[in-house]
Phi, psi and omega in degrees: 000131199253128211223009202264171162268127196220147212207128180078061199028027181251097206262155191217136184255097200184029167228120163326272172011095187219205167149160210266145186270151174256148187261130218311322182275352186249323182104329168309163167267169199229151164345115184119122152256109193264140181248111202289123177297133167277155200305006199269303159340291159354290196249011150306301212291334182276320169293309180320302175304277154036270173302316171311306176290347149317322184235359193255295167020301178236022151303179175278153190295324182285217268345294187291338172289330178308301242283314187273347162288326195274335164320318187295278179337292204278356174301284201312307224258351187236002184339278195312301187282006167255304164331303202288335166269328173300280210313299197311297191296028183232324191081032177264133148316163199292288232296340186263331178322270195331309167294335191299293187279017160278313200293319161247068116243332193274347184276315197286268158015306195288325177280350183259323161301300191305341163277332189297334218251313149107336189267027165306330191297005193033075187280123175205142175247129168226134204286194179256181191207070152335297205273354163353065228251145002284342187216186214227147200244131149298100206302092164250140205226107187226146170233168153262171177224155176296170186246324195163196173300116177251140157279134165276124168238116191265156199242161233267311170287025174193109194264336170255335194263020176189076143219242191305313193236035172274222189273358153300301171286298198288006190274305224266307191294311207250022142283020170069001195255156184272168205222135174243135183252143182248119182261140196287152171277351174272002177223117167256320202280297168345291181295329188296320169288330190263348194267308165305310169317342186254345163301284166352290194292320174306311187286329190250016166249003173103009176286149164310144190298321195295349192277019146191149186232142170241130175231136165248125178218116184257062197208193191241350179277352172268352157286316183280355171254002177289319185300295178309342178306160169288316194286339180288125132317281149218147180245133181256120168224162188220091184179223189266166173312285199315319188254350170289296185319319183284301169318337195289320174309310163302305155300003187244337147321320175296131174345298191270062175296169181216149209286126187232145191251109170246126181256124206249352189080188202189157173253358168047063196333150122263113166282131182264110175281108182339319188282335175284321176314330179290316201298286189225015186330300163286011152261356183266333177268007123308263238284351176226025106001274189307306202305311203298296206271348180348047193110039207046015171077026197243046156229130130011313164262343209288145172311059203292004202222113166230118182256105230241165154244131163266144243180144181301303177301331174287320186298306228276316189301314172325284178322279209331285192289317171294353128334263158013258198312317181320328218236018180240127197290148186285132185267117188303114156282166220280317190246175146261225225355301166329304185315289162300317191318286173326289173279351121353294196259350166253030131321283201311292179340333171271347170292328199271154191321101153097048177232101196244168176264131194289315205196133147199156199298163187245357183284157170194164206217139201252013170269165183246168193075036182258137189272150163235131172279136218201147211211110184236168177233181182187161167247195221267316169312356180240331164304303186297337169273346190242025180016329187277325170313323179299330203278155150295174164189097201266106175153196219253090191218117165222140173251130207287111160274093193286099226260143168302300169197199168308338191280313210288332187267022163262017150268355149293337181281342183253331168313324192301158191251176196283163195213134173271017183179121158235132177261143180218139176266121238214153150234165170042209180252056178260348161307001189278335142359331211216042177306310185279337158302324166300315172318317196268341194262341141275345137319344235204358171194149185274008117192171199218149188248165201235060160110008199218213188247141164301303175301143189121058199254123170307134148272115193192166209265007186251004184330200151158093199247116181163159167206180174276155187334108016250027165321269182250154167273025187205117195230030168260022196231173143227131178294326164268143181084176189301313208268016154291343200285345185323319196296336181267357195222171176224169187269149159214128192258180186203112193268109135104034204271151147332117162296351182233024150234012151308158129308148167323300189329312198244015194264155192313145173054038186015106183284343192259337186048063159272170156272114149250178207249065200253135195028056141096359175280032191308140186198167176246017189268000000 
């Protein structure tokens, strides 16, 4: 494992400054003295990327689909010992790493059909009308195009499917643009292994060296001068309110702002609906049980929000899930800093007005960094008075919120702030009941489930993992799924143009057979 920092697909070495990675569950150090990238790195790495994009740009869509398969490939061939580093930093079971990493080869694949296939670029054409009166329409051709050079911010709950080579770099890669990474400091070896498979991969299709760099700092200056540089483009983050806001800042500060895509977490509502409660109250509070500890409760999705009517079946639903949580064994969080942060704040929390505890686990374990799981409730008149109630508080935690009667909880539901994801939980045909609610809870999330779980995101070209403000700070976008590559790209036309100096995309009998957009038409002639 190669432990240098590395820019333009090259590794380099030239800051005393380093540290080491820990293993999650104990707290050792683990094998790698990682070397904190200097501001001269930096701007290597962003100039390298630059020149690279001059020419990776206008590779061909199969060229970048090789490019992104043989990445997957070389992913594959070190497969056991990049599970096996991940699983120590991260503190992650074997079996979700393992799935983790199907999950980023299969992203980097989904991107690689989507170029092969070619027609994401949205091409449209309207042809000219010479004879036009009064004046004659002019033959205009418009695509998208890549914007530049991107930062990667690899993020702390996902050490491979949102990190060196997760759905950010591989998004970014196959919107033509080169990608510089910021490696999270809590899994360097991890990044370290996947950042050579993407070296590997570079080298051995033929890429310019600038199309990718990994830099390490387990500190904030090397993010913050990645976001600043002139040369950066756009920035990808994945983490919390507090570090999405600060990058957001930066970047709108800058000669050039530029678009930074923060995906920031949600508390992700779940409603429980009389009929589904009458129904099954105890199997939804097992299943969401389960959904609440997922993983120590460090996705993004977990169900941190459950909004109840009171009700014989909301009691029943109660006993059910405080059973549950008492009896779910303590899990290794991804950091110590997460950690204490988790119980820190799903303390605190009980200090505030009417907020008592539902449930927590009585199990405990001698690893270090360990969650206890924990479920507190309140009612809806003390939610609605309390804003502070709204924070996330990341790990296996939810709080329950108990409504008088229906009018009250859909003004908790229009009180909520954006969300990535709201679920309602339904029997029978009663959602036809609730029109106005369904009104309000789409203002208020980039999607919503029906009858399942939050955790738990398809990579697929119909996702939509984004929301409105502060899920994310841009909710016309999604991090998941095919149509990430979108976040990368811009419209650009071509007027009157030469024909054999267009793009292939866009020339006269379509050489690519793609779908296009021709006089108001889609086709492929």
């Amino acid at each position: 494992m190669r432990v240098e920092n590395i820019v333009a697909c090259s590794y380099v070495s030239s800051n005393a400054k380093s540290f080491e990675g820990v293993e999650a569950a104990t707290g050792n150090k683990l094998d790698g003295v990682f070397t904190v990238a200097t501001e001269a790195e930096v701007d290597n790495a962003l100039t390298s990327a630059t020149t690279a994009f001059s020419t990776y740009k206008n590779i061909s869509g199969h060229k970048k689909a090789t490019f992104l398969r043989e990445i997957a490939k070389q992913i594959n061939i070190i497969g056991e010992q990049l599970v096996n580093r991940a699983v120590q930093e991260s503190g992650l079971p074997l079996g979700r790493i393992q799935g983790e990493l199907g999950r980023t080869t299969g992203q980097l694949n989904m991107f690689a059909d989507l170029l092969a296939e070619g027609s994401w670029v949205d091409a449209v054409i309207d042809t000219a009308q010479l004879d036009r009166k009064p004046l004659p329409k002019s033959d205009i051709r418009r695509m998208l195009i890549p914007i530049g050079p991107v930062v990667v911010f690899g993020a702390s709950n996902f050490p491979l499917a949102f990190s060196v080579a997760g759905g950010d770099t591989a998004s970014a890669l196959a919107a033509g643009c080169p990608v510089v990474v910021k490696a999270h400091p809590a899994h360097p070896g991890t990044s370290a292994l996947v950042g050579e498979a993407i070296v590997n991969a570079a080298k051995s299709t033929g890429m310019p060296g600038g199309i990718f760099s990994l830099l390490y700092d387990d500190s904030y200056a090397v993010g913050s001068a990645l976001v600043k540089h002139a040369l950066t483009k756009a920035v990808t983050f994945t983490g919390s309110y507090k570090g999405g806001m600060a990058l957001v800042k930066l970047a709108q500060e800058r000669h050039e702002p530029i678009p930074v895509f923060a995906e920031m977490g949600s508390i992700n509502p779940v409603l429980l609906l009389p009929a589904a409660l009458d129904e099954s109250a105890e199997a939804i509070a097992n299943k969401y049980a389960v959904s609440i500890t997922l993983g120590a409760g460090q996705f993004c999705t977990n169900p941190g929000l459950l909004i109840g009517v009171k009700s014989a079946s909301l009691d029943v639903f109660k006993t059910a899930l405080a059973a549950a949580i008492e009896q779910v064994a303590p899990a290794t969080m991804l950091t110590k800093g997460i950690c204490e942060n988790y119980h820190n704040l799903s303390t605190q929390v009980l200090n505030e007005d009417g907020v008592s505890v539902l449930a927590e686990s009585k199990l405990t374990n001698e690893l270090a960094n360990q969650s206890t799981a924990k479920v507190v409730e309140v009612s809806a008149a003390k939610f609605l008075s309390n804003p502070k109630l709204q924070e996330e508080i990341f790990g296996p935690y939810s709080l329950l919120v108990i409504a008088d009667d229906e009018q009250q909880r859909l003004e908790v539901v229009k009180s909520l702030e954006g969300q990535l994801t709201v679920t309602l939980m339904a029997g029978g045909n009663e959602l036809e009941s609730y029109t106005e609610l369904l009104s309000a809870l789409q203002n208020i999330t980039g999607r919503i489930i029906l009858n399942g779980v939050p955790t738990g995101v398809e990579v697929c070209a119909a996702m939509q993992h984004g929301g409105p403000f502060p899920a994310t700070n841009d909710s016309r976008f999604t991090s998941v799924g095919s149509t990430a590559v979108y976040r990368f790209v811009r419209p650009f036309a071509w007027q009157d143009w030469v024909n054999a100096l267009l793009p292939d995309e866009l020339k006269d009998g379509n050489p690519l057979n793609i779908w296009r957009k021709v006089d108001n038409t889609y086709t492929k002639d």
